[in-house]
C-alpha positions in Angstrom: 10.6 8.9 -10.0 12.8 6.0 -9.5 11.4 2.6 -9.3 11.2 0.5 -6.1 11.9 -3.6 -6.3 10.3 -5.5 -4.1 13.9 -7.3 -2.6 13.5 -11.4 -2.9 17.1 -12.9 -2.6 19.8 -10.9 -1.6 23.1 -9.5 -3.9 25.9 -11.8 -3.2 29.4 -11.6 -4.2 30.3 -12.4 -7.9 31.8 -15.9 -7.3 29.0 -17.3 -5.0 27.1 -18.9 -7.5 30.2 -20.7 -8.3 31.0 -21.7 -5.2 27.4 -23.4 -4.7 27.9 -25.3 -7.8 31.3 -26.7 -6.6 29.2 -27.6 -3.3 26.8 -29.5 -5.6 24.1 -27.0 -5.9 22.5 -25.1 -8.6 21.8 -21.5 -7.8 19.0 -20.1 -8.8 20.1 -16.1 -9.9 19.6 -13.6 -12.2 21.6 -10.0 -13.0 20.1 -7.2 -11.6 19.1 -4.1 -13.7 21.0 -1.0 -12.9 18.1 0.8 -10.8 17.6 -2.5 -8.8 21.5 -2.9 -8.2 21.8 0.5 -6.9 19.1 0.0 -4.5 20.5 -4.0 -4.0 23.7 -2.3 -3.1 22.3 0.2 -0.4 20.3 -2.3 1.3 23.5 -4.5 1.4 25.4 -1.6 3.0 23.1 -1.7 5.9 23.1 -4.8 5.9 27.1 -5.4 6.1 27.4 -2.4 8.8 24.5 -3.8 10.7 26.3 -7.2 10.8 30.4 -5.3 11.7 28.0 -3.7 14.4 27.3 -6.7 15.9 30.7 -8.5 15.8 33.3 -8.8 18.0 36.9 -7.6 18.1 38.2 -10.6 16.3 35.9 -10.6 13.1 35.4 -7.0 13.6 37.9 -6.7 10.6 36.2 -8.8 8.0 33.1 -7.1 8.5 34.6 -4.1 7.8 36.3 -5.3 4.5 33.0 -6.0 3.8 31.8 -2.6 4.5 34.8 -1.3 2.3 33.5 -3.9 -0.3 30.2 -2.4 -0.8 31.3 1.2 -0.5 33.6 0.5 -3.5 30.8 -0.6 -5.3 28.5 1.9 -4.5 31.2 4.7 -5.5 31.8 2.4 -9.0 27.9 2.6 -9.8 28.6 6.5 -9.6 31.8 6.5 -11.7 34.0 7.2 -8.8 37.1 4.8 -8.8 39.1 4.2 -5.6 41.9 6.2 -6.2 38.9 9.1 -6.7 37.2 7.9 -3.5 40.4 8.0 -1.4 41.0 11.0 -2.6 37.7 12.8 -1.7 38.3 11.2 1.8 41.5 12.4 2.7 40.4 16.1 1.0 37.6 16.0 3.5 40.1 14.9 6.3 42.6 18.3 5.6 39.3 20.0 5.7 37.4 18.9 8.4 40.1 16.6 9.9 39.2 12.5 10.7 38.2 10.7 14.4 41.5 10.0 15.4 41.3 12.6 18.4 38.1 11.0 19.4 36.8 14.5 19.9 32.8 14.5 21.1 30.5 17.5 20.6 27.9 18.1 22.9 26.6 21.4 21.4 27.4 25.1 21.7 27.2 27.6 24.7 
């Protein structure tokens, strides 16, 4: 059975520490077990979509780099590159195709 944290702080990107210290703070952080960044890294996915959910069209596109971000973490922790992710993606897409026709199912008759 896999272990549940209880989740004080949040996972922040690598150089934010640093950048606190060159504000003239000291951060207070720690490195995350493997377990506890997996589920650190889930909880920051819904945490980064709930947040490009809310924006507007102008900083609708960093959110969503941010999205990306996490996703590319979350395939790393499984041993799945980019290249592999993309990959997988656009294999889905010649399979099942993508959104671009904006195509909405409303069931079967």
């Amino acid at each position: 059975m896999q272990e549940k944290y209880v989740l004080h702080g949040k996972l922040v990107r690598d150089r934010i520490p640093q950048i606190i210290r060159e504000d003239g703070a000291e951060p207070e952080v720690y490195v995350a077990d493997p377990a506890e960044y997996r589920q650190r890294l889930r909880a920051k996915l819904s945490e980064e979509v709930a947040e490009y959910m809310e924006a507007d069209e102008t900083d609708a596109p960093e959110e969503l780099a941010d999205v990306l971000e996490v996703a590319f973490a979350l395939a790393a922790d499984l041993g799945v590159d980019p290249a592999q992710l993309e990959k997988i993606r656009a294999s889905k897409a010649e399979q099942r195709g993508g959104f671009a026709e904006r195509i909405v199912w409303t069931g079967n008759r």
